[in-house]
CHARMM-style PDB file with segment names, atoms N, HN, CA, C and O in Angstrom:
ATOM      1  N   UNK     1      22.466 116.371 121.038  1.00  0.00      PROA
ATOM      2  CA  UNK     1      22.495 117.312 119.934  1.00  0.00      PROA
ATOM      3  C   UNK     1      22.748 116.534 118.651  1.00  0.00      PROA
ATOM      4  O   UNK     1      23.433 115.511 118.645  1.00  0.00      PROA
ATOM      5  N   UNK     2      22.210 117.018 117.624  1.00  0.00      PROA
ATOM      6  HN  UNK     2      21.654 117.849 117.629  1.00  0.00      PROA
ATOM      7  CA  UNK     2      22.033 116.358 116.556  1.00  0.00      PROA
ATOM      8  C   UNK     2      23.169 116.897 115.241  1.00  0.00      PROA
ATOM      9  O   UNK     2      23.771 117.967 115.335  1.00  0.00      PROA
ATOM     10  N   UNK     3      23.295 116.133 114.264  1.00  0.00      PROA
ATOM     11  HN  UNK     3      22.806 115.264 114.188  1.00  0.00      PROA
ATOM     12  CA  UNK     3      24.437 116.775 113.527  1.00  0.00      PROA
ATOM     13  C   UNK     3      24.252 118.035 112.619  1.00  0.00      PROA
ATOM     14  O   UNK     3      25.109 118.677 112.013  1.00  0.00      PROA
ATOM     15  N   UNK     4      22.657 118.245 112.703  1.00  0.00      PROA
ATOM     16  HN  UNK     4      21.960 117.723 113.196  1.00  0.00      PROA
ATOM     17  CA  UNK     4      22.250 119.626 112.161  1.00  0.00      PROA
ATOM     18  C   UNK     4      22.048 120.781 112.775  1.00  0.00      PROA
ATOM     19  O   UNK     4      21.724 121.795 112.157  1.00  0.00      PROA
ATOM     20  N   UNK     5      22.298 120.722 114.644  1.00  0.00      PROA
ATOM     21  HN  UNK     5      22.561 119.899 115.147  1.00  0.00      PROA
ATOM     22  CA  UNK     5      22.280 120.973 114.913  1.00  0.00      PROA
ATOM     23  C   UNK     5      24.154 121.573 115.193  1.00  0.00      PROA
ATOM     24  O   UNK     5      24.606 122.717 115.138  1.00  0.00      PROA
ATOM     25  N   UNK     6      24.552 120.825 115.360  1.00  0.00      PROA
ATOM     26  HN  UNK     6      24.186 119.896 115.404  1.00  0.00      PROA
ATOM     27  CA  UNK     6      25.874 120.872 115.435  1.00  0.00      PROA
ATOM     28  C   UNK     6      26.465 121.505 114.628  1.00  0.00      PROA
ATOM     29  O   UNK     6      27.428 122.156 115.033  1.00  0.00      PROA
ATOM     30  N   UNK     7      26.127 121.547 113.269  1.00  0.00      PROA
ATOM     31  HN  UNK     7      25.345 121.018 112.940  1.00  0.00      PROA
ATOM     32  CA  UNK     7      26.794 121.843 112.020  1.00  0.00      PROA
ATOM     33  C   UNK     7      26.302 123.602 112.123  1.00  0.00      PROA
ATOM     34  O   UNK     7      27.123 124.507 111.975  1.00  0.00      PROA
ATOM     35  N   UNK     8      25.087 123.798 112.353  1.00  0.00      PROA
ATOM     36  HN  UNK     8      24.420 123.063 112.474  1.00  0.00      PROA
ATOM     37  CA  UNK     8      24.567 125.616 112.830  1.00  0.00      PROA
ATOM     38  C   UNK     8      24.984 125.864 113.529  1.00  0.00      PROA
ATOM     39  O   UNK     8      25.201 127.074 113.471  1.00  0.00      PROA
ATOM     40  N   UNK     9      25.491 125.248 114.741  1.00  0.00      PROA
ATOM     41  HN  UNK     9      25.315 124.265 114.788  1.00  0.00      PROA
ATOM     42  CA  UNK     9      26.539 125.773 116.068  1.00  0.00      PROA
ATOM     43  C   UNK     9      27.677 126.316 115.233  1.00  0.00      PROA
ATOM     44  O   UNK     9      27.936 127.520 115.265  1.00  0.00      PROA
ATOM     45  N   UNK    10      28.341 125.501 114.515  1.00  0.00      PROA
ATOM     46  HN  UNK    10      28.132 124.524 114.489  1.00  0.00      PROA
ATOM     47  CA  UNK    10      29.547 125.893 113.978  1.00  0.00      PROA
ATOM     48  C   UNK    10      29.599 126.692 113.020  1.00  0.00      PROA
ATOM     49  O   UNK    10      30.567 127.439 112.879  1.00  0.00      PROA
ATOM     50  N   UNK    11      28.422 126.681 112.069  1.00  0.00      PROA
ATOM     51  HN  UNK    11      27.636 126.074 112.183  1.00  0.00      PROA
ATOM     52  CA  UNK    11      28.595 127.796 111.235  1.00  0.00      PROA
ATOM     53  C   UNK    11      28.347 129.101 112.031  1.00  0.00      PROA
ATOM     54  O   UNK    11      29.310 129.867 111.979  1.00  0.00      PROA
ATOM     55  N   UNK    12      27.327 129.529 112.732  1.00  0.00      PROA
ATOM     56  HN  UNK    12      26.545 128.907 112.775  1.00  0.00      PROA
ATOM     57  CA  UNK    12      27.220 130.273 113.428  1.00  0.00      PROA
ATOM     58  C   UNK    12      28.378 131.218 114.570  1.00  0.00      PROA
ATOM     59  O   UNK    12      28.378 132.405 114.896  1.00  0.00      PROA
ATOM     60  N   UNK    13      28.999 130.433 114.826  1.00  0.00      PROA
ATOM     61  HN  UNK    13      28.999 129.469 114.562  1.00  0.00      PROA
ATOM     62  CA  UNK    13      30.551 130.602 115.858  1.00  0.00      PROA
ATOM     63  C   UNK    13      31.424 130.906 114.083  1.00  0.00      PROA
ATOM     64  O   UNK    13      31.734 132.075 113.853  1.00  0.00      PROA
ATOM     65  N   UNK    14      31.704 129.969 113.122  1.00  0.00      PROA
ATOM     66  HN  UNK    14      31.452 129.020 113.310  1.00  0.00      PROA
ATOM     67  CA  UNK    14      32.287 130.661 112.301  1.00  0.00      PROA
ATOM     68  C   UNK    14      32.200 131.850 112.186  1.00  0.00      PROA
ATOM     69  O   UNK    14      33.290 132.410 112.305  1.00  0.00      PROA
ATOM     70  N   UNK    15      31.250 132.587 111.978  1.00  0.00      PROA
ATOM     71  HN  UNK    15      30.365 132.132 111.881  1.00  0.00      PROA
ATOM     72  CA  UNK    15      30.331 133.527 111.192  1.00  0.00      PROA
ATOM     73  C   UNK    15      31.082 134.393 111.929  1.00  0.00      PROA
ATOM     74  O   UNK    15      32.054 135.037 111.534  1.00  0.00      PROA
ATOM     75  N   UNK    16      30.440 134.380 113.358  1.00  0.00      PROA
ATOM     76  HN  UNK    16      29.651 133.857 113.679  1.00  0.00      PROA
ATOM     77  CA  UNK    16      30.772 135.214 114.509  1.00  0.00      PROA
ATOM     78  C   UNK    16      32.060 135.898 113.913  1.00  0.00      PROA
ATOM     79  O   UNK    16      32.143 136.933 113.251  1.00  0.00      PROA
ATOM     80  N   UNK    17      33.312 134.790 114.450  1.00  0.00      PROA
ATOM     81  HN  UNK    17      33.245 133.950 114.987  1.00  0.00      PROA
ATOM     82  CA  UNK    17      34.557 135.043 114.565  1.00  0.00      PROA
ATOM     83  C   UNK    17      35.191 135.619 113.389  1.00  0.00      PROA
ATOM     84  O   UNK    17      36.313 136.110 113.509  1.00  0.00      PROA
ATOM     85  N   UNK    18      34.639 135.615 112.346  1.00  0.00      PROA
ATOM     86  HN  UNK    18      33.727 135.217 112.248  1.00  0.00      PROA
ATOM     87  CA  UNK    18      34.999 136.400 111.321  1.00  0.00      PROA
ATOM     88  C   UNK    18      34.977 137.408 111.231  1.00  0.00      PROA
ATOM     89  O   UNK    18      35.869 138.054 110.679  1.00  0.00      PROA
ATOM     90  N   UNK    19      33.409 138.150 112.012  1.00  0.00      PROA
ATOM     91  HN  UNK    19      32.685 137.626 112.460  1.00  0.00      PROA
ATOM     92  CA  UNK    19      32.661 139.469 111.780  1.00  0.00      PROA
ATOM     93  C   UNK    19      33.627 139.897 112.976  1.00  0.00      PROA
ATOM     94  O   UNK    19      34.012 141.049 112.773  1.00  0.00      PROA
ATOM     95  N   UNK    20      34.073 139.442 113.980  1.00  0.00      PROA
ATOM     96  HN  UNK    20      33.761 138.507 114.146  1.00  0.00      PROA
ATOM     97  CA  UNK    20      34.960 140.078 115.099  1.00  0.00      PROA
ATOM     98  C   UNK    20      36.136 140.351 114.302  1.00  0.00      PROA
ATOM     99  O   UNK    20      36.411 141.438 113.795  1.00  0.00      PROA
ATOM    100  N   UNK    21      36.917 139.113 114.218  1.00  0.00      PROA
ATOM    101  HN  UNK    21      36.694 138.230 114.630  1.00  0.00      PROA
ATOM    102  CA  UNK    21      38.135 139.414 113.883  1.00  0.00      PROA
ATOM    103  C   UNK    21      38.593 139.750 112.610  1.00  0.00      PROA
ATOM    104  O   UNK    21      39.691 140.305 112.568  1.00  0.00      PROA
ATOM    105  N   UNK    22      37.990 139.536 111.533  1.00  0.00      PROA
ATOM    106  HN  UNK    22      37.098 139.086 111.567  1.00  0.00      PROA
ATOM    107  CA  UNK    22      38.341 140.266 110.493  1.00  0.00      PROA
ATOM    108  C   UNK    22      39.082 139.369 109.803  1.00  0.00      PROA
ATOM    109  O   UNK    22      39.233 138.165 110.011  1.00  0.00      PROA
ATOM    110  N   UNK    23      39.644 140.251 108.742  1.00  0.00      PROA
ATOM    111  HN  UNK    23      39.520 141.229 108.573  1.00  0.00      PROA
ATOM    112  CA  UNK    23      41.456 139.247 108.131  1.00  0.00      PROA
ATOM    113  C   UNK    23      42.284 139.069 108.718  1.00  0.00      PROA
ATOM    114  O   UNK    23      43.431 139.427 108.452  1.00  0.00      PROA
ATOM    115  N   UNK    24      41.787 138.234 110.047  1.00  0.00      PROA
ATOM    116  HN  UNK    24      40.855 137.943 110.263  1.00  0.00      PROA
ATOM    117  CA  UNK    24      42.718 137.434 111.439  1.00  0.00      PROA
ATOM    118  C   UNK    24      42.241 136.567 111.758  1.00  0.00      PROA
ATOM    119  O   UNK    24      42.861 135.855 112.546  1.00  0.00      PROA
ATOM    120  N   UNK    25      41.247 136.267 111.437  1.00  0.00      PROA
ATOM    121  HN  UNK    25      40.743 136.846 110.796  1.00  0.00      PROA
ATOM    122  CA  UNK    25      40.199 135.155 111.300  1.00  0.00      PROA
ATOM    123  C   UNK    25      40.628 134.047 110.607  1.00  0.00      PROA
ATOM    124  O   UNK    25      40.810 134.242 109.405  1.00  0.00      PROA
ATOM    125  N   UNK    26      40.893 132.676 111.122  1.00  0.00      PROA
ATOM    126  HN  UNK    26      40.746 132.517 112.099  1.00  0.00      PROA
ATOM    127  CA  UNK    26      41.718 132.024 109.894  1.00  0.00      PROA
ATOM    128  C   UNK    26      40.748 130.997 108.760  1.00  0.00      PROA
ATOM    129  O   UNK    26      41.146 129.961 108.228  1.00  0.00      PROA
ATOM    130  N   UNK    27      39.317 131.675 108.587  1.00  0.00      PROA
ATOM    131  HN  UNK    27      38.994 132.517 109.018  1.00  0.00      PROA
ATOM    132  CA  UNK    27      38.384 131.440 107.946  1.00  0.00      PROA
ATOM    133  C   UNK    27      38.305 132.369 107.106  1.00  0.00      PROA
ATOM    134  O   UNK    27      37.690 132.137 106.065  1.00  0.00      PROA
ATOM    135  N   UNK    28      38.920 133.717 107.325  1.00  0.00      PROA
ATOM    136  HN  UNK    28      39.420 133.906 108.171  1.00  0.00      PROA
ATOM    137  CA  UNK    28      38.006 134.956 106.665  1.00  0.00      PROA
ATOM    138  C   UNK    28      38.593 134.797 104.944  1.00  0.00      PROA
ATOM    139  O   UNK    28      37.886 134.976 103.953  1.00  0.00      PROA
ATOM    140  N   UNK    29      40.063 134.418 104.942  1.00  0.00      PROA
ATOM    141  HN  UNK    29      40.637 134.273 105.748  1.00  0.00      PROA
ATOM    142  CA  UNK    29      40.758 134.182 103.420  1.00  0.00      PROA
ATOM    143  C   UNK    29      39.999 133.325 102.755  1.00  0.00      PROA
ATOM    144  O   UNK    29      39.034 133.610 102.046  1.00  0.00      PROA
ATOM    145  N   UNK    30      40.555 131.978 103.048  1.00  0.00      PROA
ATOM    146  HN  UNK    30      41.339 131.747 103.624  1.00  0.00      PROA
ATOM    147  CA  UNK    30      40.201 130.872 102.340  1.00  0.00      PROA
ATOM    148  C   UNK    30      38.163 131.069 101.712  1.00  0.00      PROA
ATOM    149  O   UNK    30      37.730 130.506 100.705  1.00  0.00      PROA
ATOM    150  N   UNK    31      37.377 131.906 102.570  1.00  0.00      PROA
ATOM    151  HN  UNK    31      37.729 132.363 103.387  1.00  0.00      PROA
ATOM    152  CA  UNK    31      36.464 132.016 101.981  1.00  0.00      PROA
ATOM    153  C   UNK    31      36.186 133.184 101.168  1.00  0.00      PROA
ATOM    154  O   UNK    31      35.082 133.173 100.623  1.00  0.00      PROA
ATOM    155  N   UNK    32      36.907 134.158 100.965  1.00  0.00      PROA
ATOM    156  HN  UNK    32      37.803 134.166 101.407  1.00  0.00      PROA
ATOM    157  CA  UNK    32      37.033 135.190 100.103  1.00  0.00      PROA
ATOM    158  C   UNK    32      37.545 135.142  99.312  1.00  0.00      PROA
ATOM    159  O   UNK    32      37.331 135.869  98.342  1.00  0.00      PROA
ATOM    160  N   UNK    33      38.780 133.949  99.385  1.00  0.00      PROA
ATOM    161  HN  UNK    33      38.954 133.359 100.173  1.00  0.00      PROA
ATOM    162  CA  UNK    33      39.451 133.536  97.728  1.00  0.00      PROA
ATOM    163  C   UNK    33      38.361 132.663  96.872  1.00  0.00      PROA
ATOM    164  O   UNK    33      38.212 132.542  95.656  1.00  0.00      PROA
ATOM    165  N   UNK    34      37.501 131.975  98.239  1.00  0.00      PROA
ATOM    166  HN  UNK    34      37.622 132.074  99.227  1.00  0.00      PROA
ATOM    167  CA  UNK    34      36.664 131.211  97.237  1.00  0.00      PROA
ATOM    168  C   UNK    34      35.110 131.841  96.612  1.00  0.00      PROA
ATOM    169  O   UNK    34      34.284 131.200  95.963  1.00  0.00      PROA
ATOM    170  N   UNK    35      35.026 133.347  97.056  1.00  0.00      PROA
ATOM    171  HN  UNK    35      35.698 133.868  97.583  1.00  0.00      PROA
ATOM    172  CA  UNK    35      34.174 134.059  96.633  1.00  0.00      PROA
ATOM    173  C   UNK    35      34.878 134.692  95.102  1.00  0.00      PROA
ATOM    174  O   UNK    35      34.117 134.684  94.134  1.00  0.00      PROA
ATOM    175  N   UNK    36      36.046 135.131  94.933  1.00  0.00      PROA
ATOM    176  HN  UNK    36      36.664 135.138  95.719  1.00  0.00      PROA
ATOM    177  CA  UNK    36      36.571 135.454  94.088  1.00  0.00      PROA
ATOM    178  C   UNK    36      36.940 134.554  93.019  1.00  0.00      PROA
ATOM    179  O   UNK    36      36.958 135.063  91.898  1.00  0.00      PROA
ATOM    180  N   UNK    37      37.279 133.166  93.128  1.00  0.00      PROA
ATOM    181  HN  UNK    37      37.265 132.753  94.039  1.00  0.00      PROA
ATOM    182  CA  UNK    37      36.928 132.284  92.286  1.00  0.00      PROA
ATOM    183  C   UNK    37      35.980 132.256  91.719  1.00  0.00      PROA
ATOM    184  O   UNK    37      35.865 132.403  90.503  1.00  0.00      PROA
ATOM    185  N   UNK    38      34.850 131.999  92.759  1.00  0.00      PROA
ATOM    186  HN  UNK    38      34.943 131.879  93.747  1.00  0.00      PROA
ATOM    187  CA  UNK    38      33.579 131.776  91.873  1.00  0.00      PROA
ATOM    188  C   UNK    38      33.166 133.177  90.776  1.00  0.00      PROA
ATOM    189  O   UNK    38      32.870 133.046  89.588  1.00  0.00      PROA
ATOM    190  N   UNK    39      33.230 134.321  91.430  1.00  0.00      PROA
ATOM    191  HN  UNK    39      33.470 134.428  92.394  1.00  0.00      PROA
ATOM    192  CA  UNK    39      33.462 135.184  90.885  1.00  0.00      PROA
ATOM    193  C   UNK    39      33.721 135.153  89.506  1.00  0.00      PROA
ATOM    194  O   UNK    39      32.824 135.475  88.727  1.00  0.00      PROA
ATOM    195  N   UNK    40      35.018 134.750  89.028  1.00  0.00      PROA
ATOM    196  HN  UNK    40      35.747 134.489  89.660  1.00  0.00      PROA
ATOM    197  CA  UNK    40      35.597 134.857  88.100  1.00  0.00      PROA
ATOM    198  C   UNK    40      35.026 133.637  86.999  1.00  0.00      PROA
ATOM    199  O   UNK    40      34.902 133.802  85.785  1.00  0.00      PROA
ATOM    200  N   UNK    41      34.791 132.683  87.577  1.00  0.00      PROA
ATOM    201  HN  UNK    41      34.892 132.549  88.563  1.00  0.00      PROA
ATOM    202  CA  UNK    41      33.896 131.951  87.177  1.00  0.00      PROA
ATOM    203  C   UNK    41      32.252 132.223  86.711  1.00  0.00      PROA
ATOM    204  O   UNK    41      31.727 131.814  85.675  1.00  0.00      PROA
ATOM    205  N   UNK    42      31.799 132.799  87.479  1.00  0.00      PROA
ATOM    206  HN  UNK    42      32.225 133.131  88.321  1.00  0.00      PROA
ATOM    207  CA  UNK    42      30.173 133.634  87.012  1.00  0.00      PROA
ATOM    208  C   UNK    42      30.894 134.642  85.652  1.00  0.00      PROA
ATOM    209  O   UNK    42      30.207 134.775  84.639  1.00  0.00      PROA
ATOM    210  N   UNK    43      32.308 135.321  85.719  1.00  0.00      PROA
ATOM    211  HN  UNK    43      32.866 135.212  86.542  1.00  0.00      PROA
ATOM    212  CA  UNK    43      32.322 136.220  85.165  1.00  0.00      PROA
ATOM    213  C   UNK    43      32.529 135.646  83.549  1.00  0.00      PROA
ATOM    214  O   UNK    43      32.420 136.336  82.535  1.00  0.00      PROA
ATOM    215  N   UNK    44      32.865 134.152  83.618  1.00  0.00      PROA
ATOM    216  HN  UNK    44      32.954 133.592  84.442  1.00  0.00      PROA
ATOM    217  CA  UNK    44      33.475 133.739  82.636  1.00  0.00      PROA
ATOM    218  C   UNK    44      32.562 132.779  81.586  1.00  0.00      PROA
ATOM    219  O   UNK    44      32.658 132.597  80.373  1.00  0.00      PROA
ATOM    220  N   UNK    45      31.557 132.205  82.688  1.00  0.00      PROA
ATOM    221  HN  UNK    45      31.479 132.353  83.674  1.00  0.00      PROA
ATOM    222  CA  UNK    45      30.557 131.147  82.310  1.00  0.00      PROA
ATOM    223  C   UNK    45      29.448 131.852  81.898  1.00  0.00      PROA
ATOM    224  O   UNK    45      29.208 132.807  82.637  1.00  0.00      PROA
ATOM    225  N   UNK    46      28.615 131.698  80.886  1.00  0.00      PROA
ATOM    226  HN  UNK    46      28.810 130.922  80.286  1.00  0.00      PROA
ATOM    227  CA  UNK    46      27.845 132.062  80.068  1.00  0.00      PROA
ATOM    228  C   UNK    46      26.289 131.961  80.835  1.00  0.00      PROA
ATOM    229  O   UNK    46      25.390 132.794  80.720  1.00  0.00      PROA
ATOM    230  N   UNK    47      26.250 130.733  81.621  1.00  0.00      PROA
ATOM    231  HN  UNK    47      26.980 130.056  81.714  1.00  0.00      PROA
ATOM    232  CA  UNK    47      25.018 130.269  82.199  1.00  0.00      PROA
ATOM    233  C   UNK    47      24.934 130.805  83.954  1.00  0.00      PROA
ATOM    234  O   UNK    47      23.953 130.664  84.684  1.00  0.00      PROA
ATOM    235  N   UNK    48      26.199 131.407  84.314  1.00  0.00      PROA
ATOM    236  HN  UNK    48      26.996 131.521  83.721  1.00  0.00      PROA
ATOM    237  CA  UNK    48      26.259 132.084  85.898  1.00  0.00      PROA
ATOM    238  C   UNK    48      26.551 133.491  85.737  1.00  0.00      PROA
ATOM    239  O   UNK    48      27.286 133.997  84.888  1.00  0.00      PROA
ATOM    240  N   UNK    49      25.819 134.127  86.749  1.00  0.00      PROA
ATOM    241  HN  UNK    49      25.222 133.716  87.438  1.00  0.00      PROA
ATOM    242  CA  UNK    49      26.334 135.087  87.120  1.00  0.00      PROA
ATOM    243  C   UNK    49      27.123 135.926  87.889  1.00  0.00      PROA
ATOM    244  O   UNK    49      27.023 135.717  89.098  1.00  0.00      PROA
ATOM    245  N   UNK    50      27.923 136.868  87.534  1.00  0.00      PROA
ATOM    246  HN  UNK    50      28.004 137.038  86.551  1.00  0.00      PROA
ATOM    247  CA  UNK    50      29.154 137.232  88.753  1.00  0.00      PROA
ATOM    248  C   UNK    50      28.713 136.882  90.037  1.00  0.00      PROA
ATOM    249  O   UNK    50      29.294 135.940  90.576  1.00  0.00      PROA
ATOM    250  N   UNK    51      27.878 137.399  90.591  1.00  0.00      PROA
ATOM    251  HN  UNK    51      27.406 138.164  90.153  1.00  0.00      PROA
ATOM    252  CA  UNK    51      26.673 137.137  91.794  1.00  0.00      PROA
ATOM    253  C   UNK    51      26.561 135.841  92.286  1.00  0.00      PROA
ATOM    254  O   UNK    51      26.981 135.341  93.330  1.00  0.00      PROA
ATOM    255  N   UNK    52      25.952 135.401  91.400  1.00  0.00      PROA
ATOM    256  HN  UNK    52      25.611 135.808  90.552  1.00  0.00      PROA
ATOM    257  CA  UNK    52      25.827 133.958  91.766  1.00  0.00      PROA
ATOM    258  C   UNK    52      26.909 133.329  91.989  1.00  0.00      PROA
ATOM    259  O   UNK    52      26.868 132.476  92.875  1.00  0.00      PROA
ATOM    260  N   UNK    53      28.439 133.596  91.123  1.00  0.00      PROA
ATOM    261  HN  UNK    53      28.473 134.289  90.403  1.00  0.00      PROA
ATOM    262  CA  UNK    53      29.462 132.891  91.106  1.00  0.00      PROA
ATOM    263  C   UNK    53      30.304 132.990  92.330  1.00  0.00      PROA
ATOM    264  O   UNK    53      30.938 132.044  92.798  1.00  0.00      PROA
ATOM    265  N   UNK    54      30.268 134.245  92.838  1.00  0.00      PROA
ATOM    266  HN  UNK    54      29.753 135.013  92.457  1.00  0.00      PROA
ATOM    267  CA  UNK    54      30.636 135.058  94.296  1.00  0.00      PROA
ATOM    268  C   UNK    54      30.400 134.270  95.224  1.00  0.00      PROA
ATOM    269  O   UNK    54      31.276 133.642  95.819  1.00  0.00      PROA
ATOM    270  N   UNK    55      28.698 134.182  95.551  1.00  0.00      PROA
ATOM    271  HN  UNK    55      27.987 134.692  95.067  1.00  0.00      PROA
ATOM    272  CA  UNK    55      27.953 133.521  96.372  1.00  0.00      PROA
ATOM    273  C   UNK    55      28.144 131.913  96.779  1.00  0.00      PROA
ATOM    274  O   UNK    55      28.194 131.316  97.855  1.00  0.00      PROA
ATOM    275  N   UNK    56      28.227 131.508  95.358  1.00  0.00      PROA
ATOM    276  HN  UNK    56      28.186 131.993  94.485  1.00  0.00      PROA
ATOM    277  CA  UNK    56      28.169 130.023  95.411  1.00  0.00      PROA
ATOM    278  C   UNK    56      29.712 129.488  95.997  1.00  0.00      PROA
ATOM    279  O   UNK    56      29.794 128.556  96.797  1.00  0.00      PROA
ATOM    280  N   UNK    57      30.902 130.223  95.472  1.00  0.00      PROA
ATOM    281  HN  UNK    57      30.835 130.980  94.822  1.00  0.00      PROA
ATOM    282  CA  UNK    57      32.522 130.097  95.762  1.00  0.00      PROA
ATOM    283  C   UNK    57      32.255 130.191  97.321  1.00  0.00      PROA
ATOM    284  O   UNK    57      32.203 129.203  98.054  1.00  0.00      PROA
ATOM    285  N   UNK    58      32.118 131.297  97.671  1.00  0.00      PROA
ATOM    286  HN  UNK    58      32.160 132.099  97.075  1.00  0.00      PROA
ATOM    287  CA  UNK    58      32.215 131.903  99.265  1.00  0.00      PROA
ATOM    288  C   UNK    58      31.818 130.641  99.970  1.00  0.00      PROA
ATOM    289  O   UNK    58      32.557 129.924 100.644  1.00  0.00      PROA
ATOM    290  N   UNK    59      30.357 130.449  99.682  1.00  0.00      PROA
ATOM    291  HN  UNK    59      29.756 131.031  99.134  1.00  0.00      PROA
ATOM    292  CA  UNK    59      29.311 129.116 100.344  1.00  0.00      PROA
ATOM    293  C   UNK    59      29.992 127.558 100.213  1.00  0.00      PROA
ATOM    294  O   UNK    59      30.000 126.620 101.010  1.00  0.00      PROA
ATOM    295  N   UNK    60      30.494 127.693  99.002  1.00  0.00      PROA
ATOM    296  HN  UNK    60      30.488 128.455  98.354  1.00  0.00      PROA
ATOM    297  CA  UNK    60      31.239 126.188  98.925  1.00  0.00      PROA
ATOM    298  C   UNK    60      32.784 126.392  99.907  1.00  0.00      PROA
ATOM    299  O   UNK    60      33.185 125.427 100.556  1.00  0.00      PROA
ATOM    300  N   UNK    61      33.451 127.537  99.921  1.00  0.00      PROA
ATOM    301  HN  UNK    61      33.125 128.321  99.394  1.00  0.00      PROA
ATOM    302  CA  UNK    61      34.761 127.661 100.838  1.00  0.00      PROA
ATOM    303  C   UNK    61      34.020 127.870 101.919  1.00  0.00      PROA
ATOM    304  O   UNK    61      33.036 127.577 101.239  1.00  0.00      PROA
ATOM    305  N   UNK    62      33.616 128.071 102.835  1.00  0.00      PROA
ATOM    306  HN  UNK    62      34.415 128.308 103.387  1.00  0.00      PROA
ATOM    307  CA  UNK    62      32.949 128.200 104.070  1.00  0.00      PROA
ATOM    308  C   UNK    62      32.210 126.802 103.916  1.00  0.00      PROA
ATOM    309  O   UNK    62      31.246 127.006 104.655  1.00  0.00      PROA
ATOM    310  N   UNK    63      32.112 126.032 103.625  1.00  0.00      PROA
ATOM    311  HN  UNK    63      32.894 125.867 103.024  1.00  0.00      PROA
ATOM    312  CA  UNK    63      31.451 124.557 104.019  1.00  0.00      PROA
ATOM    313  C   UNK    63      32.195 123.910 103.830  1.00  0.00      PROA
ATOM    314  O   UNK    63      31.984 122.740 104.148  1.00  0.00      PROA
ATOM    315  N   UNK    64      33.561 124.273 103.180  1.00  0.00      PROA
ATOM    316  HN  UNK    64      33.732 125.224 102.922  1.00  0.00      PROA
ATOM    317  CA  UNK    64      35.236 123.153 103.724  1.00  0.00      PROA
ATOM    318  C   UNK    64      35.165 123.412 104.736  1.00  0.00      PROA
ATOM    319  O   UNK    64      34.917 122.393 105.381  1.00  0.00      PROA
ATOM    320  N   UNK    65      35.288 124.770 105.711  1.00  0.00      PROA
ATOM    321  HN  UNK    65      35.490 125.597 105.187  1.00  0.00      PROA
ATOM    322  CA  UNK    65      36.068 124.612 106.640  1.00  0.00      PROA
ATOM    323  C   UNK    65      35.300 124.481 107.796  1.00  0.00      PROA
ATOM    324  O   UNK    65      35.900 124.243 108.844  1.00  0.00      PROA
ATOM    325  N   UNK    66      33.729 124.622 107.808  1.00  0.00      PROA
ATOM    326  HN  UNK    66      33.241 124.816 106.956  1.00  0.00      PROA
ATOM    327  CA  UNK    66      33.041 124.152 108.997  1.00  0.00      PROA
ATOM    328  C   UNK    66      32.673 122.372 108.808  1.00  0.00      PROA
ATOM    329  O   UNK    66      32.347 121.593 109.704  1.00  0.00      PROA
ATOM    330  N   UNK    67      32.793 122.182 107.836  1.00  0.00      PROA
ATOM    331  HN  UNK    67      33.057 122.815 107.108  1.00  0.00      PROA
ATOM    332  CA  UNK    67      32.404 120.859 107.980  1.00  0.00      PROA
ATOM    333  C   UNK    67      33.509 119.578 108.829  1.00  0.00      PROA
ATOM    334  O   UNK    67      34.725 119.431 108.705  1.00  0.00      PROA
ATOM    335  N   UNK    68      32.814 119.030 109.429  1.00  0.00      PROA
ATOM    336  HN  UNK    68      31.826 119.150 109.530  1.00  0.00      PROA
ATOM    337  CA  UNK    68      34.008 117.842 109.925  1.00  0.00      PROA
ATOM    338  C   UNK    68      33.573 116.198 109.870  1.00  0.00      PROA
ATOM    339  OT1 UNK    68      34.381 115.334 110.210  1.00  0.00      PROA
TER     340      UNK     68
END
């Protein structure tokens, strides 16, 4: 197995365990604070949008914690 392969295993099993367990999930915070960052950031920056800022936070906190 390859490391791109590996790395979709894990995001995938992330994903999972979130959509099960909810805010017990010890992924589900750390990537919702970092949706709300960005957030606030789209909300603040002239050239992003809330949306985008949401998206991009969430995506960058969820690729701390699957990555190894």
């Amino acid at each position: 197995m390859n490391d791109q392969d590996d790395l979709a295993a894990r995001a995938k099993e992330e994903i999972s365990g979130m959509a099960k367990q909810g805010m017990a999930h010890p992924s589900t915070k750390p990537v919702l604070t970092g949706a709300a960052i960005g957030a606030v950031a789209g909300a603040l920056l002239p050239v992003v949008s809330l949306p985008l800022g949401l998206a991009v936070g969430a995506g960058f906190a969820f690729w701390q914690r699957i990555k190894r």
